[in-house]
BAFI-3210 file (N, C-alpha, C; in Angstrom, 3 decimals, decimal comma, padded with zeros to 6 digits):
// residues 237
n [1|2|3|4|5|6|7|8|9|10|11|12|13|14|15|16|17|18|19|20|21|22|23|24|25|26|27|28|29|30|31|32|33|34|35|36|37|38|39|40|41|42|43|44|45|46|47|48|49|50|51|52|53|54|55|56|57|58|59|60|61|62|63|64|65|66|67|68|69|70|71|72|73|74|75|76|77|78|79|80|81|82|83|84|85|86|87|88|89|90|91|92|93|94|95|96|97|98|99|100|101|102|103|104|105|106|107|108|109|110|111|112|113|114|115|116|117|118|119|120|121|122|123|124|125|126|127|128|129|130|131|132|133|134|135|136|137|138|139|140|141|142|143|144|145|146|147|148|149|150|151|152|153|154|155|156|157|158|159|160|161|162|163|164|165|166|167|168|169|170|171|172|173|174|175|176|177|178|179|180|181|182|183|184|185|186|187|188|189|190|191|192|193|194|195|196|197|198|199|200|201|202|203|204|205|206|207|208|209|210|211|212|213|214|215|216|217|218|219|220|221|222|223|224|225|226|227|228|229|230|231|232|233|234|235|236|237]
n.u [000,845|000,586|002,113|000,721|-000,495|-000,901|-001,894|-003,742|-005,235|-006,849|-007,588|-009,462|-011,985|-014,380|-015,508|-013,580|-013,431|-012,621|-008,692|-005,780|-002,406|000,997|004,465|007,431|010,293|011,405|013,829|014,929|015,293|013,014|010,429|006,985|003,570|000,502|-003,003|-005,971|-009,384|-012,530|-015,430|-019,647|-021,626|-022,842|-022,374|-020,295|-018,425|-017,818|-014,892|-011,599|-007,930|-006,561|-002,960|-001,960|000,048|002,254|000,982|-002,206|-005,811|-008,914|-011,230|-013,977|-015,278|-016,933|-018,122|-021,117|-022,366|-021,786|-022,705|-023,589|-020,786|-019,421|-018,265|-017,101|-015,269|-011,962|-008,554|-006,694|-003,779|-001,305|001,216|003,760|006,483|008,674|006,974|004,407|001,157|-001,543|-004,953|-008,162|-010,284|-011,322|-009,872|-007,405|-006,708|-007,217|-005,248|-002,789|-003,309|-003,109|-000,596|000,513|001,222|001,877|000,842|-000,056|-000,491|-002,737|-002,977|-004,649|-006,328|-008,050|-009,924|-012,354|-014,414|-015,727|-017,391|-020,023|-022,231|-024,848|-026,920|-024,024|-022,013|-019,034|-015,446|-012,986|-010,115|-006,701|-002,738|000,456|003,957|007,025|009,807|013,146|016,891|017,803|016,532|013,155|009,725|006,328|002,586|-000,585|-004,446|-008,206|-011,092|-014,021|-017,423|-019,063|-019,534|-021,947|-023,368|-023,722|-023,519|-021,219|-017,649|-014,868|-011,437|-008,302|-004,893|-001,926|001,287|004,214|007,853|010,929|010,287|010,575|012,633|011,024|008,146|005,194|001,587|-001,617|-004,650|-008,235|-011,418|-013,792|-014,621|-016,281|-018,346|-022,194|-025,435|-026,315|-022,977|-020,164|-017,871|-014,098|-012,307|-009,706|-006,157|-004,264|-003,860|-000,525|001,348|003,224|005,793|007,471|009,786|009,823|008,060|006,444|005,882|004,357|002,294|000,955|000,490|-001,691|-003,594|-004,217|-005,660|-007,744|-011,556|-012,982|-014,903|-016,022|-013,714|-011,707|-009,735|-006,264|-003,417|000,069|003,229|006,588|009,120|012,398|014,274|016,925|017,339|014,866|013,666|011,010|008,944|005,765|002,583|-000,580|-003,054|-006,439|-009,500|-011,867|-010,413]
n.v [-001,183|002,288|004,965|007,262|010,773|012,406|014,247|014,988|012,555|012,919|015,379|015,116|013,587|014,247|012,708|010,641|009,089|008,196|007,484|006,445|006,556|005,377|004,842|005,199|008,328|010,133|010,368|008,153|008,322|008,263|006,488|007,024|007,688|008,367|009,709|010,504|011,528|011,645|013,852|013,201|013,921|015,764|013,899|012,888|014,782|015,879|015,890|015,556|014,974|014,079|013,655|010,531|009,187|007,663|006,935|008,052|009,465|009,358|012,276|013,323|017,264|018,912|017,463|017,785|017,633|014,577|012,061|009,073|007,190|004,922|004,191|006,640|007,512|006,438|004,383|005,530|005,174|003,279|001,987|-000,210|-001,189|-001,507|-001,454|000,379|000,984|001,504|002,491|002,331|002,287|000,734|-001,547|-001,242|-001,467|-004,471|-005,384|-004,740|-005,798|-008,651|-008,954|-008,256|-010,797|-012,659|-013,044|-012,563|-009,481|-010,214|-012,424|-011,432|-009,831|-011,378|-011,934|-010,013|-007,834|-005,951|-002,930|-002,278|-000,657|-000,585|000,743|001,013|-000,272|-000,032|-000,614|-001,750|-000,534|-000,536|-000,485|-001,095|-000,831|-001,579|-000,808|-001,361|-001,842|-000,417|-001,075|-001,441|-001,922|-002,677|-003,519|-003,515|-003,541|-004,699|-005,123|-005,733|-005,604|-008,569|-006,797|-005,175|-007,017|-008,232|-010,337|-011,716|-011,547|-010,068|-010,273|-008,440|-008,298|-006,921|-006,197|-004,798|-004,832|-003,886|-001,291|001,043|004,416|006,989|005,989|004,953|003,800|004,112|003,868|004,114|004,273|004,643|004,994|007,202|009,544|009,211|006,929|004,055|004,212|003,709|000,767|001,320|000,100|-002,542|-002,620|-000,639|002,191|003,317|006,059|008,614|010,216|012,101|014,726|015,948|017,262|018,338|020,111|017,565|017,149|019,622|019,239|016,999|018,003|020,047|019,596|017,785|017,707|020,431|020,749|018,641|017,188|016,822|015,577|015,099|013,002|013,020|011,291|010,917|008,184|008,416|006,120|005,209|005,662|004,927|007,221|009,843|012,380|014,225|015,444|016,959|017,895|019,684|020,498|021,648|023,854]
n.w [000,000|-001,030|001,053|002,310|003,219|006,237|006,856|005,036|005,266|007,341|007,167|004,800|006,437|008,062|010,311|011,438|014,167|016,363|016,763|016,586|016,013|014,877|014,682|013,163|013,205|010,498|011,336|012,553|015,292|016,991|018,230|018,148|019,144|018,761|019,571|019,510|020,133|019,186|019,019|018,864|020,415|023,043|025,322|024,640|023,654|026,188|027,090|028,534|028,343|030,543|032,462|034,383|035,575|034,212|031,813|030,508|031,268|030,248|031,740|032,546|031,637|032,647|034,949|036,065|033,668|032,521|031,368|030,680|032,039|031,130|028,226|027,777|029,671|030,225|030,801|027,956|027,685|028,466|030,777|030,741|031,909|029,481|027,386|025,766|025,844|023,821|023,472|022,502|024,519|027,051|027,116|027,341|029,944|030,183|027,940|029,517|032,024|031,592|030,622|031,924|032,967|031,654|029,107|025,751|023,513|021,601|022,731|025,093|023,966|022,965|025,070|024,475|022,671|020,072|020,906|022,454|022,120|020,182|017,097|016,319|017,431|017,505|016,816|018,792|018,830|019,402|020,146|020,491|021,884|021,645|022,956|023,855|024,383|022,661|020,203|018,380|018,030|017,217|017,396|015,925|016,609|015,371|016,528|015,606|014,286|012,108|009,656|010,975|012,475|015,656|015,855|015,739|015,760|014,423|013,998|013,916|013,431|013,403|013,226|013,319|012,293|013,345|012,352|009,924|008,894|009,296|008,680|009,113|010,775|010,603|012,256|012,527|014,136|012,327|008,867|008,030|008,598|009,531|009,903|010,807|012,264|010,187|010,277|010,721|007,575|006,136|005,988|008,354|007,590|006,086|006,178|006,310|008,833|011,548|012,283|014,302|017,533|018,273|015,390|014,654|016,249|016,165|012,986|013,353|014,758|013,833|011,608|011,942|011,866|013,273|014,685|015,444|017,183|019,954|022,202|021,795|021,889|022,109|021,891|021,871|021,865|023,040|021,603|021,829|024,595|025,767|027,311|027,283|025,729|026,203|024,591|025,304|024,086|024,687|023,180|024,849|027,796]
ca.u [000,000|001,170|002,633|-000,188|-000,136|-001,629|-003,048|-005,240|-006,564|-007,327|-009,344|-010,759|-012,799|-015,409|-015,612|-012,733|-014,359|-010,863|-008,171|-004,138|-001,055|001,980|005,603|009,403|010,567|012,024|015,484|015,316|015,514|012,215|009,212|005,852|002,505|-000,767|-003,950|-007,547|-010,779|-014,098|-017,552|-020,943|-022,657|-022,249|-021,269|-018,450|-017,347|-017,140|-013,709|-010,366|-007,250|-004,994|-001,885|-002,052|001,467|003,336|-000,338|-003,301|-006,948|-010,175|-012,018|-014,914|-014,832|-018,035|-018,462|-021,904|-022,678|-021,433|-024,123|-022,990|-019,075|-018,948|-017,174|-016,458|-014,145|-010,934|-007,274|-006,535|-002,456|-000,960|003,250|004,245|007,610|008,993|005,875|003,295|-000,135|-002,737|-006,147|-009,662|-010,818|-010,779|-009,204|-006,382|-006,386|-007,095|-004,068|-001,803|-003,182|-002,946|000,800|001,283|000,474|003,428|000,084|000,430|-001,172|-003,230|-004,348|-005,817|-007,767|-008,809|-011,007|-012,679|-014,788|-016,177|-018,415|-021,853|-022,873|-025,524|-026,380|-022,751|-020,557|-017,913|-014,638|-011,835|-008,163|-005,382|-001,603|001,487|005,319|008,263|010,983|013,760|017,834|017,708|015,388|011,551|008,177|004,690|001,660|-002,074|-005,469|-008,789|-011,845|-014,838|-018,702|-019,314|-020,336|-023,277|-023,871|-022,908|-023,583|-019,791|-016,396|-013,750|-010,006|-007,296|-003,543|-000,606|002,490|005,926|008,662|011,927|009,718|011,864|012,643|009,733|006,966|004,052|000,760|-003,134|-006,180|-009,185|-012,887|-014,622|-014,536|-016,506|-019,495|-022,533|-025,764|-025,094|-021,691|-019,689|-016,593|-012,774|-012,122|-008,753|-005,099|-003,978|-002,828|000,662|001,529|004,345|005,909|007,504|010,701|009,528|007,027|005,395|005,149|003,572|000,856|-000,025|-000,325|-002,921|-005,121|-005,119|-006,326|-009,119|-012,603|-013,249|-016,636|-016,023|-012,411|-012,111|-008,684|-005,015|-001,823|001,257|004,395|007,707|009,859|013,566|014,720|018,304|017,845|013,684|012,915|009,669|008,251|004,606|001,851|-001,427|-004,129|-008,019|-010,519|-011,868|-009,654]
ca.v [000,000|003,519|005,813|008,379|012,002|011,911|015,899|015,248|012,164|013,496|016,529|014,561|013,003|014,741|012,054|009,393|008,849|007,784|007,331|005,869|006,668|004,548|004,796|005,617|009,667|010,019|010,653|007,180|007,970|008,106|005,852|007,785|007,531|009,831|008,759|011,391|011,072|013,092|013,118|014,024|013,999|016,253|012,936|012,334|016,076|016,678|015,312|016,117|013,914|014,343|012,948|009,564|008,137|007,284|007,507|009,153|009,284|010,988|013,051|014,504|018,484|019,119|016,172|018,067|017,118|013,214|011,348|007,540|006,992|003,750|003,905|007,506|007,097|005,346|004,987|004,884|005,156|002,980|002,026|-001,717|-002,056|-001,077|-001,240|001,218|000,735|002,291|002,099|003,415|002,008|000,066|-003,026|-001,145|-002,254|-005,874|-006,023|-004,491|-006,747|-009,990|-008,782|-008,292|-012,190|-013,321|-013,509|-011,884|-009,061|-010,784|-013,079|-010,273|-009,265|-012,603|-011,471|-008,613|-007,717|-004,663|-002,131|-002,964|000,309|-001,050|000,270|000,948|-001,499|000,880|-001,444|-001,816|-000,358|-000,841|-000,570|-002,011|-000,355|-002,463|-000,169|-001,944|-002,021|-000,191|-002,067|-001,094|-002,403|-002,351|-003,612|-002,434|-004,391|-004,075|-006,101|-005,348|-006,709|-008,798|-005,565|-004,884|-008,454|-008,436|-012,320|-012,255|-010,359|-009,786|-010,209|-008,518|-007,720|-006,315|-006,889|-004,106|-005,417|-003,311|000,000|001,926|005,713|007,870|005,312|004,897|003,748|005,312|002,854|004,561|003,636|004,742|005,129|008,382|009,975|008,196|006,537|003,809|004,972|002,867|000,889|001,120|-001,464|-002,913|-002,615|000,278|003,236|003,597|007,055|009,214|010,772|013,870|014,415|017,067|016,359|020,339|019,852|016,663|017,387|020,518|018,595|015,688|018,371|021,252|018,358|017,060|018,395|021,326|020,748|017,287|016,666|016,681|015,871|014,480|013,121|012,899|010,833|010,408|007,939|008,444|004,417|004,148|005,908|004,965|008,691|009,974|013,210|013,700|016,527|016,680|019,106|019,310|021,450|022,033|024,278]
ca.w [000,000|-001,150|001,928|002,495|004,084|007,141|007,208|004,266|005,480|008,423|006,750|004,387|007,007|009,135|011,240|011,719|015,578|017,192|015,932|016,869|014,632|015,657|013,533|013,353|013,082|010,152|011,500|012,925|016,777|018,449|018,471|017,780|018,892|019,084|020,099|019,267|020,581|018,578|019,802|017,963|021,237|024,392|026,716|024,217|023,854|027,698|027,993|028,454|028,715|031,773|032,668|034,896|035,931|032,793|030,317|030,284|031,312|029,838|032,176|032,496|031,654|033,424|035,891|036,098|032,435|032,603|032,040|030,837|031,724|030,422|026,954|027,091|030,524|030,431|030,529|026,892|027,505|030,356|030,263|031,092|031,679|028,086|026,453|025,862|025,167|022,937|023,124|022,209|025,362|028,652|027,077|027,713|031,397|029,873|027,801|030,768|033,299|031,126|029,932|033,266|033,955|030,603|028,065|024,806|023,143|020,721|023,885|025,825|022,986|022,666|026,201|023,951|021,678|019,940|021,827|022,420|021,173|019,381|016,144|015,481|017,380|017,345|016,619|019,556|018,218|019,706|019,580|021,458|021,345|022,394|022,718|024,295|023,862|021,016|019,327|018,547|017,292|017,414|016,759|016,006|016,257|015,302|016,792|014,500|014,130|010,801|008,810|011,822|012,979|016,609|016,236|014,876|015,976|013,322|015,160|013,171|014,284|012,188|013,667|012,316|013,679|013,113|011,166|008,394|009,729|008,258|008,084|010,577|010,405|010,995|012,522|013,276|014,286|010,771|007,620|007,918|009,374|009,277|011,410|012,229|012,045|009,072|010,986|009,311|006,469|005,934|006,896|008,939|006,641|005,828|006,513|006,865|010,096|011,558|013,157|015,683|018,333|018,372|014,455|014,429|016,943|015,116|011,617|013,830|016,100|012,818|010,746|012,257|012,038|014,127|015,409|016,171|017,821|021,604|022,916|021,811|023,108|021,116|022,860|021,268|023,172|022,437|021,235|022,367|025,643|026,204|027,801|025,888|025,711|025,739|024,380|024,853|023,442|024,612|023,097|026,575|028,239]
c.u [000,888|001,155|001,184|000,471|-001,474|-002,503|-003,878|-005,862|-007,551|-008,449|-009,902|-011,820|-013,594|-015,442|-014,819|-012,781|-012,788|-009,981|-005,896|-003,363|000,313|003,116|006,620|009,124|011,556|013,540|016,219|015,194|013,834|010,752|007,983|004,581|001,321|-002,089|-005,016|-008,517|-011,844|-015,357|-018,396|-022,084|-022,129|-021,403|-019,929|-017,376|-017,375|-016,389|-012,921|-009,343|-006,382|-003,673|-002,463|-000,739|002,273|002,550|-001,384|-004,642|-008,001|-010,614|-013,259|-014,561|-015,459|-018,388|-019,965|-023,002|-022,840|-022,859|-023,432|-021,655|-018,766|-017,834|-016,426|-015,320|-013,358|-009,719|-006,953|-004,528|-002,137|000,500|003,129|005,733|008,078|008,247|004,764|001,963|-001,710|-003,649|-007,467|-010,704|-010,819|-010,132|-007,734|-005,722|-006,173|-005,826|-002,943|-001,672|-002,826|-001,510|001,563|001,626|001,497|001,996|000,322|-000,548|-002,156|-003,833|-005,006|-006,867|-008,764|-010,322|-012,218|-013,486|-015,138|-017,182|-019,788|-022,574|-023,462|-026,478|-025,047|-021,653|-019,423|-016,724|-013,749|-010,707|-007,721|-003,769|-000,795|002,759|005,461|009,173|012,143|015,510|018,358|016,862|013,627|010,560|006,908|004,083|000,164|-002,763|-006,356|-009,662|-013,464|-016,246|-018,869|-020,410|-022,153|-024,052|-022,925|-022,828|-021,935|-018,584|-015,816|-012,291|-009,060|-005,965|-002,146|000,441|003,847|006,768|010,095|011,281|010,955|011,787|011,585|008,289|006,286|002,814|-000,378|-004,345|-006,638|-010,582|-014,133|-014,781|-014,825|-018,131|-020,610|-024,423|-026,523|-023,910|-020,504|-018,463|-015,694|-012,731|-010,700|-007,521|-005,001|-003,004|-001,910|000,591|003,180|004,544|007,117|008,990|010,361|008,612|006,227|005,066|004,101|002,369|000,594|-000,716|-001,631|-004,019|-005,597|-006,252|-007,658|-010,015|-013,211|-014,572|-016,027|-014,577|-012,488|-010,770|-007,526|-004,218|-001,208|002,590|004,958|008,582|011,412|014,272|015,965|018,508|015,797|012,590|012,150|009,608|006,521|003,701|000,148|-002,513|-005,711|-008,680|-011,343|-011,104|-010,189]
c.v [001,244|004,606|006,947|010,064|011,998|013,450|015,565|013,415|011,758|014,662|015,945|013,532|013,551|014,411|010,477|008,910|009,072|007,108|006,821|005,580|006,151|004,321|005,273|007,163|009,014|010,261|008,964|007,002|007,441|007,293|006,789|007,563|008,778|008,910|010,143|010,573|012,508|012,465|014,218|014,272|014,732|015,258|012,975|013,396|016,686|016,059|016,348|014,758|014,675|013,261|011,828|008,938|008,505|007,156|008,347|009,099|009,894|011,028|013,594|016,096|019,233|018,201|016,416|017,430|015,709|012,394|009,751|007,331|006,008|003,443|005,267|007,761|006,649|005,635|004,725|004,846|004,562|002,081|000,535|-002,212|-000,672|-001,226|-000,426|000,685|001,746|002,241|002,704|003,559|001,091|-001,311|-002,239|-001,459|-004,233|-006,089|-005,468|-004,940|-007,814|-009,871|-009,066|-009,539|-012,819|-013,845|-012,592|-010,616|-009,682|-011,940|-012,966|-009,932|-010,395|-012,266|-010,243|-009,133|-006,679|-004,084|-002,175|-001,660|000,265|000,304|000,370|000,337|-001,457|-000,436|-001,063|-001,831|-000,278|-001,062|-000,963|-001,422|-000,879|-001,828|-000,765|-002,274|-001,939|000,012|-000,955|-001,822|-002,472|-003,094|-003,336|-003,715|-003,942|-005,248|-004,973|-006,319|-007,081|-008,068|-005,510|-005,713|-008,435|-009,728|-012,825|-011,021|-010,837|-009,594|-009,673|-007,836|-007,697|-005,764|-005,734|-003,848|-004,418|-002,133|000,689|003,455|005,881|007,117|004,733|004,164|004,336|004,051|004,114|003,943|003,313|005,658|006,542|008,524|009,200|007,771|005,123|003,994|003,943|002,235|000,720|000,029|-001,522|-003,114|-001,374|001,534|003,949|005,264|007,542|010,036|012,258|013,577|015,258|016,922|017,540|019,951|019,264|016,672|018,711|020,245|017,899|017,080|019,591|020,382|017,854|018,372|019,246|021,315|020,027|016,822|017,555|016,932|015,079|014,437|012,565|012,308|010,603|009,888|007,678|006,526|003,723|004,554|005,058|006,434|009,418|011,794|013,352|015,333|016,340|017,891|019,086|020,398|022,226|022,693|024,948]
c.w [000,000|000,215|001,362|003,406|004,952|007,344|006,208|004,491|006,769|007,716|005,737|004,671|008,530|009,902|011,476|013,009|016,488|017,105|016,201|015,538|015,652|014,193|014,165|012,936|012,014|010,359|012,329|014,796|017,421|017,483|018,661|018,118|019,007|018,825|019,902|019,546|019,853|019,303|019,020|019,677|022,109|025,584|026,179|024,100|025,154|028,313|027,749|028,672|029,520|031,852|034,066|034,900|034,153|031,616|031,119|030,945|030,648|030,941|032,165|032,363|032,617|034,304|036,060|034,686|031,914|032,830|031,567|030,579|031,101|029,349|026,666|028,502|030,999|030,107|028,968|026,597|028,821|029,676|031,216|031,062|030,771|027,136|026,660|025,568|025,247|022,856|023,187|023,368|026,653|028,214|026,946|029,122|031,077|029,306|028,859|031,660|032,995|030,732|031,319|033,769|032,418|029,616|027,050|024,296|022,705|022,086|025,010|025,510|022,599|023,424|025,656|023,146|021,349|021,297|021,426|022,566|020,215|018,253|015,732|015,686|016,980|017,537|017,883|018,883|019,430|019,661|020,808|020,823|022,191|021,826|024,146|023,864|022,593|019,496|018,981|017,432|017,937|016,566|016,905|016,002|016,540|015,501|016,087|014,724|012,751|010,201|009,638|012,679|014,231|016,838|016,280|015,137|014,678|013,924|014,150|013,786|013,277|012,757|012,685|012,882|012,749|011,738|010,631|009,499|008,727|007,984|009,482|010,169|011,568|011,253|013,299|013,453|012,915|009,963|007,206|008,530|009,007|010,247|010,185|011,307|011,240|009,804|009,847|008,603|006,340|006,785|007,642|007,606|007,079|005,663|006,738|008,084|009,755|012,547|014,263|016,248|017,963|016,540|013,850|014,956|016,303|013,639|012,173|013,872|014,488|012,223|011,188|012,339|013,191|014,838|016,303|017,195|018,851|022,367|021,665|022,469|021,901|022,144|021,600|022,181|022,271|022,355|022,230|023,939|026,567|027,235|026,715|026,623|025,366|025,406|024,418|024,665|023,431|024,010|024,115|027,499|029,674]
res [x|x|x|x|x|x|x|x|x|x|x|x|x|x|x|x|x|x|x|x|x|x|x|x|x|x|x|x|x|x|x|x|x|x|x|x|x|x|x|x|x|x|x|x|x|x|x|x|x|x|x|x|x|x|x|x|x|x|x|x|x|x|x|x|x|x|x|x|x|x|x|x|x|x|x|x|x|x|x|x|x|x|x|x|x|x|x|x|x|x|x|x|x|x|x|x|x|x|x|x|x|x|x|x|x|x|x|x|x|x|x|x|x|x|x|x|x|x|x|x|x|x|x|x|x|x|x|x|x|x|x|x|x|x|x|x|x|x|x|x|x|x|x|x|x|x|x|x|x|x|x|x|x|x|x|x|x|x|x|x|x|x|x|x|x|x|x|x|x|x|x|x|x|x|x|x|x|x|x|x|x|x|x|x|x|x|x|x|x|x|x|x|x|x|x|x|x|x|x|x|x|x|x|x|x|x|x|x|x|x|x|x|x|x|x|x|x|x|x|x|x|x|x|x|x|x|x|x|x|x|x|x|x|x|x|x|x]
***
């Protein structure tokens, strides 16, 4: 699949729901991720993401406003060691507790399935960095309903083990705006990256649809030493 630019296909989508980009800086050093959350509804646009230890949490903005925390309150960044992890939603405690216990990505998610956000059965993403002695890789996965049939999950996991400098990839929830809301199709799009952290989070947060986008976080973790930097940006201030 042909390397994409990640600002236009970010604005050419109204509504990519939420969305994890995971890759190499092109200069080779640092490990990359960024993680967005949008909402069409008031529960989903009264967050914020704060800092939590070594990841993240959403928030309430209004705790007054909060009406069902369920899918829109969770850690979606939590640190294991030398691995990070990415996620759209609380199976980010699942794969951190089961990693924690010597089980694998892929048989955490096993415990999962999409979100029972019935009609749209919003898909579970996910990502995983192993930055370690140098070294680094990642991988993304996407648990899906057979095109609306919650009778049936869809398991997929894509695995890039030693990434090129400059090349990343983009999973998000869907395809584009919608009711019920269309989920992503395919592999994770190939994308290019950024060597500067302040650049790169201004290409993600300009990019996205101004109504709809809520919060970001942007981490770069330096490879050969593992010390990250992190950014994050709410609409909510």
């Amino acid at each position: 699949m042909k390397k994409r630019v990640l600002a236009k296909e970010l604005a050419g989508n109204s509504y990519p729901g939420r969305g994890i980009v995971i890759g190499r800086s092109p200069n080779g050093k640092y490990a990359v991720a960024a993680y967005f959350i949008m909402g069409r509804s008031t529960n989903s646009r009264n967050r914020i993401f704060v800092e939590d230890g070594a990841g993240i949490r959403t928030q309430a903005f209004d705790p007054a406003k909060l009406e069902d925390p369920s899918l829109v309150i969770y850690a979606p960044v939590r640190v294991l060691g030398n691995k990070t992890i990415v996620t759209n939603g609380d199976q980010t405690d699942t794969i951190y507790e089961l990693m924690d216990r010597q089980q694998t990505f892929e048989q955490a998610l096993r415990t999962r399935t999409f979100e029972p956000d019935a009609p749209n059965y919003t898909p579970r993403i996910s990502g995983i960095m192993h930055v370690e002695n140098g070294g680094y890789n990642y991988a993304m996965s996407i648990l899906k309903s057979d095109n609306g049939d919650p009778a049936s999950c869809r398991r997929f996991t894509f695995a890039y083990e030693n990434p090129l400098p400059g090349e990343g990839h983009f999973i998000h929830t869907y395809i584009g705006d919608g009711d019920p809301l269309p989920s992503f199709e395919g592999e994770p799009v190939p994308i290019g990256m950024d060597d500067d952290i302040d650049a790169f989070t201004r290409t993600v947060w300009e990019n996205l649809n101004e109504e709809n986008k809520v919060s970001l976080f942007v981490r770069y973790i330096e490879i050969a030493s593992g010390k990250y930097e992190t950014r994050i940006v709410n609409k909510n201030q």
